[in-house]
FIVO-120755 format. One record per residue (C-alpha): residue in one letter; chain; y, z, x. Coordinates in pm, 1 decimal, padded with zeros to 6 digits, m for minus. Layout:
BEGIN
+------+-----+----------+----------+----------+
! type ! mol !        Y !        Z !        X !
+------+-----+----------+----------+----------+
!    A !   A !        Y !        Z !        X !
...
+------+-----+----------+----------+----------+
This chain:
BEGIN
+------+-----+----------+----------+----------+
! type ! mol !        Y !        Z !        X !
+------+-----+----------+----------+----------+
!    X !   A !  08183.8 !  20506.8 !  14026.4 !
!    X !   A !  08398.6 !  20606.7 !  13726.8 !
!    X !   A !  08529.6 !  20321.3 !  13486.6 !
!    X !   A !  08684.9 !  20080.3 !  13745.0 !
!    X !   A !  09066.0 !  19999.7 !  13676.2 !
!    X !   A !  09097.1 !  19623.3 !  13654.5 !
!    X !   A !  09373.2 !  19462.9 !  13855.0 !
!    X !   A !  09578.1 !  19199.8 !  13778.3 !
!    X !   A !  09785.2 !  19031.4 !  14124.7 !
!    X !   A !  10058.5 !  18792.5 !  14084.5 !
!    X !   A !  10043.0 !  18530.8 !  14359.2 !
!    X !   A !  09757.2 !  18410.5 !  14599.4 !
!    X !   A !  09983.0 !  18461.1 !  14927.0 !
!    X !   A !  09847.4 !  18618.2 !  15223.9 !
!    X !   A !  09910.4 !  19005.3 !  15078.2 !
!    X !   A !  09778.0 !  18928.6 !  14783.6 !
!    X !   A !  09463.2 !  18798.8 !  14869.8 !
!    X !   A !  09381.3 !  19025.7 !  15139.3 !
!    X !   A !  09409.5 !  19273.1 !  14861.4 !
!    X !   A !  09179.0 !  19102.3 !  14603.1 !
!    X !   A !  08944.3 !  19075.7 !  14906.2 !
!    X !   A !  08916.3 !  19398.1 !  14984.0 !
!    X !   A !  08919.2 !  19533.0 !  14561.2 !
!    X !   A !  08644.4 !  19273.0 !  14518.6 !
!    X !   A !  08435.4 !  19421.2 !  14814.9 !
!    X !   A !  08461.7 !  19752.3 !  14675.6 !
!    X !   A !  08372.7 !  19622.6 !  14370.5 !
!    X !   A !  08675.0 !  19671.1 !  14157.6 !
!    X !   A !  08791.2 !  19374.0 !  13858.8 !
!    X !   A !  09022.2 !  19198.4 !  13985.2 !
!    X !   A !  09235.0 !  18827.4 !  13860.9 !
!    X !   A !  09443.2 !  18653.9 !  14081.0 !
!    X !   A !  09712.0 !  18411.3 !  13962.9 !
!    X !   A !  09859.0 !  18216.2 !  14129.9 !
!    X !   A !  10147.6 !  17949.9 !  13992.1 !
!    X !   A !  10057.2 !  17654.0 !  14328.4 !
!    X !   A !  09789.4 !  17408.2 !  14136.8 !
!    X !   A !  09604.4 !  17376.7 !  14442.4 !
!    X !   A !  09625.4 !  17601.8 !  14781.9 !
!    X !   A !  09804.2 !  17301.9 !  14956.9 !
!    X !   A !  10069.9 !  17212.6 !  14737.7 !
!    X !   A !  10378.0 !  17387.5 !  14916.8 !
!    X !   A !  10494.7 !  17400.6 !  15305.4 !
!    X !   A !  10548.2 !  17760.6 !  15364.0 !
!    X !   A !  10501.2 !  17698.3 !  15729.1 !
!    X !   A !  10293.1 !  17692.6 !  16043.4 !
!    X !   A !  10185.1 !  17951.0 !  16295.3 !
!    X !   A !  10179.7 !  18308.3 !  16205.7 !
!    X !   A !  10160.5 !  18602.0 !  16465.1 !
!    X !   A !  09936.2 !  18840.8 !  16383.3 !
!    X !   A !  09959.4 !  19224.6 !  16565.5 !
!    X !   A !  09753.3 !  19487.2 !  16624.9 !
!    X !   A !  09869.2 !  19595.9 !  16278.9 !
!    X !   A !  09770.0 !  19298.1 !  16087.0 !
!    X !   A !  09440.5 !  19291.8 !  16275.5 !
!    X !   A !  09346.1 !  19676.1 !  16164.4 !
!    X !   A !  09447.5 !  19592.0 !  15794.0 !
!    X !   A !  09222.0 !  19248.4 !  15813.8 !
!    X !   A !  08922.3 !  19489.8 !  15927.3 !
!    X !   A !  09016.5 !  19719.8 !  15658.6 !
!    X !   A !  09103.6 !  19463.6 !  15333.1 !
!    X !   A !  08814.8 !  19166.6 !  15442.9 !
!    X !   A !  08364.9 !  19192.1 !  15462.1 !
!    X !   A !  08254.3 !  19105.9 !  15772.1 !
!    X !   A !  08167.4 !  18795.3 !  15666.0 !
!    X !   A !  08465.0 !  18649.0 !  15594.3 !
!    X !   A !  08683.8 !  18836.5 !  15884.2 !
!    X !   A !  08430.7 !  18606.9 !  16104.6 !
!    X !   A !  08503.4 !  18345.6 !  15958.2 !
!    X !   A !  08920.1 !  18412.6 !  15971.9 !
!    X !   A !  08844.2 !  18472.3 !  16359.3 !
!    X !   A !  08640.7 !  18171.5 !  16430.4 !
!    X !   A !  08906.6 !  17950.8 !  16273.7 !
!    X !   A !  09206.1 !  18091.0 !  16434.8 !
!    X !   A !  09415.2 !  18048.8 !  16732.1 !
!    X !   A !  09307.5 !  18063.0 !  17114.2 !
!    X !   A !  09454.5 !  18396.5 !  17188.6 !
!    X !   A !  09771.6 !  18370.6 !  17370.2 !
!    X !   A !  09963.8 !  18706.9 !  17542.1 !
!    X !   A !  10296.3 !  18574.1 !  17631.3 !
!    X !   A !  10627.2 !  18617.2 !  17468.6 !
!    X !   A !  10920.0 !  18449.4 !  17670.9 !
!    X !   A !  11312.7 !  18338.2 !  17631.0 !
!    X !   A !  11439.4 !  18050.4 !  17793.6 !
!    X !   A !  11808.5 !  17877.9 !  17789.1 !
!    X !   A !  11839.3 !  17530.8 !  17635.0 !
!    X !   A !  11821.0 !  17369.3 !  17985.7 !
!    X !   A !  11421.7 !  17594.5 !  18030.7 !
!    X !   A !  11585.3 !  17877.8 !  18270.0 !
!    X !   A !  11343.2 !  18180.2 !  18206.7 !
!    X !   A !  11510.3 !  18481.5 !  18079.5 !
!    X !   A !  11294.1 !  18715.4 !  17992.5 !
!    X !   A !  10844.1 !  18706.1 !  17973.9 !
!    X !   A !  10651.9 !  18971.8 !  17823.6 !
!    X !   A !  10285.8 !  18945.1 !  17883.7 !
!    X !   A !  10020.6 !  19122.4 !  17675.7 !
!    X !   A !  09693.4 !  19173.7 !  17891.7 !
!    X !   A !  09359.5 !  19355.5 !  17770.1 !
!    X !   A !  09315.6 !  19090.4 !  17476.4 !
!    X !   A !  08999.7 !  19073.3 !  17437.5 !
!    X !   A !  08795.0 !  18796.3 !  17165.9 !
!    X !   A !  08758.9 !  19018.1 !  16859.6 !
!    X !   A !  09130.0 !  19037.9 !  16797.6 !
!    X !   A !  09357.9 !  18721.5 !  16683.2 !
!    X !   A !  09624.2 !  18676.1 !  16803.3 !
!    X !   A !  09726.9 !  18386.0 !  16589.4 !
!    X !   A !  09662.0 !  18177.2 !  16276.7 !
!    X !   A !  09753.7 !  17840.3 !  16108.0 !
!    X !   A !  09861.8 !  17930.0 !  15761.5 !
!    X !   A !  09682.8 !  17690.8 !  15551.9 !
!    X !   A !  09375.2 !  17784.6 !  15751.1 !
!    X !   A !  09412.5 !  18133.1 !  15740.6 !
!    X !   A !  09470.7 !  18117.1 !  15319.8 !
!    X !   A !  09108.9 !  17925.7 !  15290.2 !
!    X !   A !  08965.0 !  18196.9 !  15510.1 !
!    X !   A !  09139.8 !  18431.1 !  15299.0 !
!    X !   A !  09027.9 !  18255.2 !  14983.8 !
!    X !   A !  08640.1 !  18279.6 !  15077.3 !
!    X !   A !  08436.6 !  18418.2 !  14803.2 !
!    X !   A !  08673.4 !  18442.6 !  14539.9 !
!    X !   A !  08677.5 !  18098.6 !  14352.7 !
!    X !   A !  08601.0 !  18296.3 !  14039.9 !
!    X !   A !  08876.3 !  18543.4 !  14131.3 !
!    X !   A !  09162.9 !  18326.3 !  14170.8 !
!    X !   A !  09348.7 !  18113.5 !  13913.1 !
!    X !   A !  09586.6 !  17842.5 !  14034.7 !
!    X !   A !  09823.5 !  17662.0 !  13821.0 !
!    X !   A !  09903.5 !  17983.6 !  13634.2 !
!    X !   A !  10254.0 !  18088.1 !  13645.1 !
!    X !   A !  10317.6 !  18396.3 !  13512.8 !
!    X !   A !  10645.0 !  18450.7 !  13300.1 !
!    X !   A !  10663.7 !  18837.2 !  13245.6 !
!    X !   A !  10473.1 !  19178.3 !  13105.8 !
!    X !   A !  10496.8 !  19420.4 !  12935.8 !
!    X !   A !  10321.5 !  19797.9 !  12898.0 !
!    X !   A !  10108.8 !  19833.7 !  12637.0 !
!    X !   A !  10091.7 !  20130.1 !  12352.9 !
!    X !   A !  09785.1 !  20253.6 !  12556.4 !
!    X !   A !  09969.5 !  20249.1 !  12908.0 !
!    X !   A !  09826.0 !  19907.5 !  13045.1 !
!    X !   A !  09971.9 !  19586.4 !  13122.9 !
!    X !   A !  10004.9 !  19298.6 !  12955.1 !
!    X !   A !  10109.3 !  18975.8 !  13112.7 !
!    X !   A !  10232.6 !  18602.3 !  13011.3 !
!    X !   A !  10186.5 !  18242.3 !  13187.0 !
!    X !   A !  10429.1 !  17979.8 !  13137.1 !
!    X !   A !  10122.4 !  17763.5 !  13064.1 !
!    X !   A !  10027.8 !  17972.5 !  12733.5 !
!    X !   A !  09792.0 !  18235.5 !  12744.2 !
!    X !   A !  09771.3 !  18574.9 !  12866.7 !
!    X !   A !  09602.0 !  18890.8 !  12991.2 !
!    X !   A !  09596.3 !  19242.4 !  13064.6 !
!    X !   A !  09512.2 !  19482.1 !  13288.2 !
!    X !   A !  09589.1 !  19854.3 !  13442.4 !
!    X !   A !  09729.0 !  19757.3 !  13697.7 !
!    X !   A !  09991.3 !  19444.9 !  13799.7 !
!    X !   A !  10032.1 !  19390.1 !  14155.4 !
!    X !   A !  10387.7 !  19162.7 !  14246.8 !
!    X !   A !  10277.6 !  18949.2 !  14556.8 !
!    X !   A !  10426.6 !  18676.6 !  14452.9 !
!    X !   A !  10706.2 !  18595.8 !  14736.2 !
!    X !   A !  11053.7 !  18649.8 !  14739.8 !
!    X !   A !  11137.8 !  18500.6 !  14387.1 !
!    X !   A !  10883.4 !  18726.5 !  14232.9 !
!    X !   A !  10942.0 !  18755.8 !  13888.6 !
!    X !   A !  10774.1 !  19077.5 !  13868.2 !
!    X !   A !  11059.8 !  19225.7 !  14106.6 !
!    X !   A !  11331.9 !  19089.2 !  13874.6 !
!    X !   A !  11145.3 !  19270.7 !  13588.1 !
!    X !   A !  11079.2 !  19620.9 !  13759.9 !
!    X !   A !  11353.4 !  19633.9 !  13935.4 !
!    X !   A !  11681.9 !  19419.8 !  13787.0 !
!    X !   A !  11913.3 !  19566.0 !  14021.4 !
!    X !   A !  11722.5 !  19491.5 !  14378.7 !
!    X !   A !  11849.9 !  19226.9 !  14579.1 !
!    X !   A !  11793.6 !  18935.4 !  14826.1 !
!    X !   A !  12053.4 !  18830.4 !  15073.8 !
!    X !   A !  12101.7 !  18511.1 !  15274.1 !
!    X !   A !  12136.1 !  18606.7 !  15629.7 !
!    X !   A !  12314.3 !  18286.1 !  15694.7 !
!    X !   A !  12034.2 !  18090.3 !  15897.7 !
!    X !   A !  11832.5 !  17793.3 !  15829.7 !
!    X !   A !  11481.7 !  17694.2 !  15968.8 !
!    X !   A !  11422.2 !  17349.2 !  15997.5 !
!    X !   A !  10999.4 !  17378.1 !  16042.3 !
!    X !   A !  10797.1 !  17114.4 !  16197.0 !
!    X !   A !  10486.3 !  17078.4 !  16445.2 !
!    X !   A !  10376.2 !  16820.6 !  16710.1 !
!    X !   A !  09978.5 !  16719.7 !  16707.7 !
!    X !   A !  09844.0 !  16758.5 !  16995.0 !
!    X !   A !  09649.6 !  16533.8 !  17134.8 !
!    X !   A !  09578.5 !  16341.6 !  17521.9 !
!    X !   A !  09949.4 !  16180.6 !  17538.1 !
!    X !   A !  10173.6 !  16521.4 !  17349.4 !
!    X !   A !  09936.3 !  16754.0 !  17568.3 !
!    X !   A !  10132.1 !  16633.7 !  17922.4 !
!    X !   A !  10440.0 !  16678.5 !  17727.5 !
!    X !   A !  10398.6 !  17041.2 !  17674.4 !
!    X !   A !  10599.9 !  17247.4 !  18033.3 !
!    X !   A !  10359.1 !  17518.0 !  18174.1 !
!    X !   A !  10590.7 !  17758.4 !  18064.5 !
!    X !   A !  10570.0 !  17763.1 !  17727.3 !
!    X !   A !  10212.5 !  17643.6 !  17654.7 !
!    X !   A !  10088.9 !  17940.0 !  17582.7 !
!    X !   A !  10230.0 !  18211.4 !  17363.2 !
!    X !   A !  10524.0 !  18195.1 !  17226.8 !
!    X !   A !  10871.3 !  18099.7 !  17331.1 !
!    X !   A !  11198.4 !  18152.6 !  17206.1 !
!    X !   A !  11459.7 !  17842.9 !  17308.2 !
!    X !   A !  11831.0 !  17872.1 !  17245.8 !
!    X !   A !  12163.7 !  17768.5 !  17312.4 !
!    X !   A !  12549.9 !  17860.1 !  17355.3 !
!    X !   A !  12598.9 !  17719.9 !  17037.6 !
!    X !   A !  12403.5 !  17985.3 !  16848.5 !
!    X !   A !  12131.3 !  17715.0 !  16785.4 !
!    X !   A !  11752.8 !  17829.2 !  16870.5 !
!    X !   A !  11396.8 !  17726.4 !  16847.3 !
!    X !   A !  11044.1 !  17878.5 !  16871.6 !
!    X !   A !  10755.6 !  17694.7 !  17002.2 !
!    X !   A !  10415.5 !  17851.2 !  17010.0 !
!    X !   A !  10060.1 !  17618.2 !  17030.0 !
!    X !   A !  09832.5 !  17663.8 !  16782.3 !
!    X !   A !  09468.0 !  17546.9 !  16937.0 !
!    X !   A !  09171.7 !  17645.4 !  16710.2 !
!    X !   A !  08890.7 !  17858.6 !  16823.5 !
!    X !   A !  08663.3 !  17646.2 !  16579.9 !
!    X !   A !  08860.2 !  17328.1 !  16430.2 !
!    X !   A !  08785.0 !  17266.9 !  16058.8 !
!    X !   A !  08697.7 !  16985.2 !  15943.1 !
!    X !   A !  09051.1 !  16784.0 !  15901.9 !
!    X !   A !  09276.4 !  16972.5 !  16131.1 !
!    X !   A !  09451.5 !  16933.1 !  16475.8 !
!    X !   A !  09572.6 !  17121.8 !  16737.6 !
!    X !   A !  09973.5 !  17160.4 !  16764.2 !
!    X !   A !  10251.2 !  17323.6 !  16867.2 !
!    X !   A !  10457.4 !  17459.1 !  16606.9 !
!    X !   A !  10851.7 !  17383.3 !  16684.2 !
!    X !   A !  11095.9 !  17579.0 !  16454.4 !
!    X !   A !  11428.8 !  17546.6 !  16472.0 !
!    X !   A !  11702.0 !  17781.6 !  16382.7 !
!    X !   A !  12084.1 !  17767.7 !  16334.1 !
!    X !   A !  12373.4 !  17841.6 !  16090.3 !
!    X !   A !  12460.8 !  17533.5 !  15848.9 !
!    X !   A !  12748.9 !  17445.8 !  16022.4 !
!    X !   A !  12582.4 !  17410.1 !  16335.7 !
!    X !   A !  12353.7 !  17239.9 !  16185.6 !
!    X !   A !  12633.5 !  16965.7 !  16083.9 !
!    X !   A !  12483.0 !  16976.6 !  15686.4 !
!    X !   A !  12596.3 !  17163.6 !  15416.6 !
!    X !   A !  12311.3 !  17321.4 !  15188.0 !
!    X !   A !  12290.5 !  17063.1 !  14929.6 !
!    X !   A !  12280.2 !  16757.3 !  15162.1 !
!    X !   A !  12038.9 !  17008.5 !  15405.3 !
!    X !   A !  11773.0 !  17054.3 !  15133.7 !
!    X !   A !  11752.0 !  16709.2 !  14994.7 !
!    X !   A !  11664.2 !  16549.9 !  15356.4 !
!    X !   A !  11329.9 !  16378.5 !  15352.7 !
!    X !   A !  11102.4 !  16512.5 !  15642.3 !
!    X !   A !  11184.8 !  16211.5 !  15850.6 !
!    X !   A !  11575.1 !  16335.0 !  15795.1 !
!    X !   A !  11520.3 !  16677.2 !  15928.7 !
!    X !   A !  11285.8 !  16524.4 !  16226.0 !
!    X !   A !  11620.4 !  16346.9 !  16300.6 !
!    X !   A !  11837.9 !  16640.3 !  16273.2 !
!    X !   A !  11641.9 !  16816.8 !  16487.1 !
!    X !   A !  11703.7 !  16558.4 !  16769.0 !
!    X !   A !  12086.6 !  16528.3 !  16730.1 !
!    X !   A !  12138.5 !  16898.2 !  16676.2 !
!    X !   A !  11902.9 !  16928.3 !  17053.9 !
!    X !   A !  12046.1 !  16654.5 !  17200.5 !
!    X !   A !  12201.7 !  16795.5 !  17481.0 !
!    X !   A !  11879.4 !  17036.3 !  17608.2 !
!    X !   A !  11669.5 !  16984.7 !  17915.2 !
!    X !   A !  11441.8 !  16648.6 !  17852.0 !
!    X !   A !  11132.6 !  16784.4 !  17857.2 !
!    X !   A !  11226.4 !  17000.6 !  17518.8 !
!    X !   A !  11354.6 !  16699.2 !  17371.6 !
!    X !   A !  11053.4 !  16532.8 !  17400.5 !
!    X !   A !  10894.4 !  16835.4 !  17207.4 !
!    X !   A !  11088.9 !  16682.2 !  16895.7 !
!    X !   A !  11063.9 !  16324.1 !  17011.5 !
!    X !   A !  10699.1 !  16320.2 !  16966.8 !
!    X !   A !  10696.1 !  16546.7 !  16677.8 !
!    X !   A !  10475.1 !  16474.9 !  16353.1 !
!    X !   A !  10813.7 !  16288.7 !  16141.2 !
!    X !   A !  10616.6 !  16342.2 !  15808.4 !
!    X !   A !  10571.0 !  16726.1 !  15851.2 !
!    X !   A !  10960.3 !  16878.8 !  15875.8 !
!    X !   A !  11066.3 !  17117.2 !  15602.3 !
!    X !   A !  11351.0 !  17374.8 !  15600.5 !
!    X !   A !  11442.7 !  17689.0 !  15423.2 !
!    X !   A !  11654.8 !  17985.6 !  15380.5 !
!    X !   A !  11617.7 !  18288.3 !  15567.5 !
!    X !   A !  11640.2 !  18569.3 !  15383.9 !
!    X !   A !  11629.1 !  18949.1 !  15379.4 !
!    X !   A !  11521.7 !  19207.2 !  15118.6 !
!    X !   A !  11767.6 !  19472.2 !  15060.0 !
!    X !   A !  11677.8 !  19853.9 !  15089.3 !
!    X !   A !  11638.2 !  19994.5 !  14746.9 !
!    X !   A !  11565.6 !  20357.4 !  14642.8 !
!    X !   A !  11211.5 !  20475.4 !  14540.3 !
!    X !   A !  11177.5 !  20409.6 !  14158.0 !
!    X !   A !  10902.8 !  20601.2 !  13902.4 !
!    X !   A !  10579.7 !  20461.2 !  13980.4 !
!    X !   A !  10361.2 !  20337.0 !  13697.0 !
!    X !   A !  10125.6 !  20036.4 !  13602.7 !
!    X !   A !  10330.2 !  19768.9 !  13821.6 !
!    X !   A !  10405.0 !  19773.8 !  14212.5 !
!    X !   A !  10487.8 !  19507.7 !  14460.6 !
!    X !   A !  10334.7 !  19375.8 !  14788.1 !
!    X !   A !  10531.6 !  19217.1 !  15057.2 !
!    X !   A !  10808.8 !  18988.7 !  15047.3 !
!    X !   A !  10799.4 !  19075.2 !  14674.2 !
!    X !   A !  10986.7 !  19376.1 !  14757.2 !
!    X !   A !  11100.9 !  19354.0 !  15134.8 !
!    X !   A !  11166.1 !  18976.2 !  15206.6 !
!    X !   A !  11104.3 !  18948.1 !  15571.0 !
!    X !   A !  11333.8 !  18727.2 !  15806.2 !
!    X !   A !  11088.4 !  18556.2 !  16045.1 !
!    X !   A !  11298.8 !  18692.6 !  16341.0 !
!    X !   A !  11075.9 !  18971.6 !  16403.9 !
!    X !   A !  10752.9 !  18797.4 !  16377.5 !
!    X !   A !  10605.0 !  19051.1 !  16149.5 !
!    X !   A !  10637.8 !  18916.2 !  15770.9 !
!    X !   A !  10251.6 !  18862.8 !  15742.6 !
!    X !   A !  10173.4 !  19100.7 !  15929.9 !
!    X !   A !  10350.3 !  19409.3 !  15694.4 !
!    X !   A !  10189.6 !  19209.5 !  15401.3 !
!    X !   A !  09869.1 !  19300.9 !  15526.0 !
!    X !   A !  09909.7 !  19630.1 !  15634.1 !
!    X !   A !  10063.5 !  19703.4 !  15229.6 !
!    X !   A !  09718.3 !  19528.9 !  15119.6 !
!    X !   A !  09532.4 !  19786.2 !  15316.3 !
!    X !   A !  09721.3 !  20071.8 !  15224.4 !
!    X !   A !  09685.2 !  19979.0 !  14823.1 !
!    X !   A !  09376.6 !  19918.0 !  14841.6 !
!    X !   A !  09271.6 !  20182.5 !  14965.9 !
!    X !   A !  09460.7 !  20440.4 !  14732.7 !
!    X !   A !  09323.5 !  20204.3 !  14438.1 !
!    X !   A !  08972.6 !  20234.7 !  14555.9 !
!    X !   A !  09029.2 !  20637.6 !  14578.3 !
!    X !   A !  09159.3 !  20605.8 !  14243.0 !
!    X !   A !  08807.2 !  20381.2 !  14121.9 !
!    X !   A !  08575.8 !  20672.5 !  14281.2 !
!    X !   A !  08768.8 !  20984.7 !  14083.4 !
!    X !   A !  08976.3 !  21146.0 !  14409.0 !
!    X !   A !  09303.3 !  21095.5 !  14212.3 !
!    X !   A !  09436.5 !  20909.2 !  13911.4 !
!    X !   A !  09564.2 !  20585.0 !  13948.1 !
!    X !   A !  09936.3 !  20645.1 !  13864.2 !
!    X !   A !  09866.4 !  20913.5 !  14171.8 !
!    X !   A !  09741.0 !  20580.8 !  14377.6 !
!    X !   A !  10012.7 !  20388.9 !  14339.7 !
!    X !   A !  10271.6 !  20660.0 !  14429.2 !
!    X !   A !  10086.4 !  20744.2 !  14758.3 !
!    X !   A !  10120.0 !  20367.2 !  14835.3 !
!    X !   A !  10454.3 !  20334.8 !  14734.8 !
!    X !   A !  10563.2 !  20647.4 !  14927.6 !
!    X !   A !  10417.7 !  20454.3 !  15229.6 !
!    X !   A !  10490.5 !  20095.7 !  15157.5 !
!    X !   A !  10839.5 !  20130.3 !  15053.7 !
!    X !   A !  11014.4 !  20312.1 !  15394.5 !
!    X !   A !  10788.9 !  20122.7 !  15621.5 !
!    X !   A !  10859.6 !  19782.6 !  15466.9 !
!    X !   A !  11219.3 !  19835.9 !  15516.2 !
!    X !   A !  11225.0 !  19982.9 !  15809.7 !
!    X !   A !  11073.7 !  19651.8 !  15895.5 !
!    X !   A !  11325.7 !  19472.8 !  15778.0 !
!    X !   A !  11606.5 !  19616.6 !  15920.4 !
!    X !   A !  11401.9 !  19601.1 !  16306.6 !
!    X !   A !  11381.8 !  19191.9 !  16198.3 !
!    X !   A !  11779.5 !  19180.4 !  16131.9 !
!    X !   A !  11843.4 !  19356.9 !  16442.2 !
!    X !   A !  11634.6 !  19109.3 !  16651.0 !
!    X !   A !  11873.2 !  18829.7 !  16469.5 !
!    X !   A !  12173.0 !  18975.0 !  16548.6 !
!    X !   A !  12067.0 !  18952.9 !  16886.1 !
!    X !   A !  11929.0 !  18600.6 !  16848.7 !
!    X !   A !  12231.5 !  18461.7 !  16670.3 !
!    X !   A !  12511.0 !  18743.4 !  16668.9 !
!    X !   A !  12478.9 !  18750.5 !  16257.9 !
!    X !   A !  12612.3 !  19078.6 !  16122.5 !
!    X !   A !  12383.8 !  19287.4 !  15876.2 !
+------+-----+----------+----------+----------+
């Protein structure tokens, strides 16, 4: 193999390690850094989907060994997606039949990232929080931590999230929007008593819950395959609604303590059929968090050189469409797979990037825009 290119990714998110896993395994030099001290540190949520597409891209980005291991400590597969009313009336099922035990069909985040993290303790650098860059004389990149320090590399990968500070460098002028929802997350352990509580017709897959209000929720079971050591079965209940439906302005919304927003969650359901109230009634109090949903805008290709972007870096995903992780992984695959051509001679690794970009870039967006639709239709939001 010619001289390997050595690169440098910003955040240890789902994207970005899938990508370190697969430049490692084709042995490339790669750092991680990642500004979280510890992998546990910050609620980003629960369940995650994953599609056929995220599936192909975890065959292509992870060894064998470790894509075992992901699969083992995943989900039961489910293959039902349904919509009910507030009061459980069934409006619409879609089953998914054929799935068989090598794919997953779902994946508890926290689980999923120490999957995702196997093998590369000496990759990965939390507590690193990285400032800036800046291209070298000689056409590399340099980069800066907030803690001191720095390092360079040919390559810098943004996969930090959507307040990457490598987007705000690259690309001043691309934007973020607020969509106008709010997620209040939580989850209910599941255990002999909260089992009985779950109805038949939403224990397995996932279903989408909502109201004339505009107010909705998703519930969706995660039950491992293989429980590690620590963890609990649960059902993931999200719930989704405008501020002002929600009865709390922003700045009183993201101050509540977790007990708070367990509250909230009851008043703002309080007039839904019992046995979804319950669902929140017997919900884990400590574990509620909320957040903003946003959506990147679409921006216009730029001149690729030593710096891309990965994910919601560049095309922040609303959660409405189910597929945030999901196109994360598939731009993983697709980079690392150009950089790897680039490592064995086939092209240079300017040439790499562009053939990524050229892919990532109307396929992230298109996304995007699929994910808005399916909340106008969810919520009647405009955009």
């Amino acid at each position: 193999m010619p001289d390997s290119p050595r690169i440098l990714i910003a955040g240890a998110g789902v994207g970005g390690l899938a990508l370190a896993q697969a430049l490692r395994h084709g042995g490339l030099d790669v750092a991680v850094y990642e500004r979280d001290s510890t992998p546990k540190i910050r609620s980003q949520g629960y369940r995650i989907h994953i599609d056929p597409d995220g599936n192909s891209a975890l065959r292509t980005c992870l060894p064998a060994r470790t894509l075992d291991l992901v699969r083992r400590t995943s989900g039961v597969n489910d293959d039902v997606v349904a919509g009910y009313t507030h009061q459980l009336r069934q409006v619409t099922t879609r089953t998914f039949p054929g799935i068989t035990d090598d794919l997953i069909t779902n994946v508890d985040r926290e689980t999923f990232r120490e999957g995702l993290l196997t093998g590369l303790a000496d990759t990965v650098r939390f507590g690193r929080t990285l400032t800036g860059y800046r291209i070298t004389d000689s056409g590399r990149v340099r980069v800066e931590f907030a803690e001191g320090g720095d390092d360079e590399g040919d390559l810098l990968v943004g996969a930090e999230g959507v307040g990457s500070p490598v987007r705000r460098q690259l690309l001043p002028n691309a934007t973020v929007k607020d969509i106008g929802l709010r997620c209040v997350y939580g989850r209910m352990t599941i255990n002999e008593t909260t089992e009985a509580l779950i109805p038949e017709a939403i224990s397995r897959g996932f279903s989408w819950v909502y109201d004339e209000s505009g107010c909705g929720a998703g519930f969706a079971p995660v039950r491992f395959r293989s429980r590690p050591e620590g963890a609990s079965d649960y059902l993931m209940t999200t719930l989704l609604a405008t501020s002002e439906r929600l009865g709390s302005p922003d700045e009183e919304l993201f101050e509540l303590s977790p007990e708070a927003l367990w509250k909230l969650a009851l008043e703002v359901t309080a007039g839904w059929h019992p046995a979804l109230r319950e669902l929140f009634a017997y919900a884990d109090s400590d574990r509620f968090f909320s957040i903003t949903i946003r959506a990147g805008e679409r921006v216009d290709p730029w001149t690729s050189g030593p710096v891309t972007l990965l994910g919601d870096a560049i095309h922040t995903m609303p959660p409405t469409g189910g597929v945030g992780a999901n196109t994360a992984l598939q731009d993983a695959a697709t980079l690392a797979g150009e950089l790897l051509a680039a490592a064995r001679g086939d092209k240079s690794l300017i040439d790499a990037v562009a053939a990524y970009e050229r892919v990532m870039i109307p396929r992230g967006f298109d996304t995007v825009d699929a994910s808005l639709r399916m909340a106008a239709q969810m919520f009647g939001t405009s955009g």
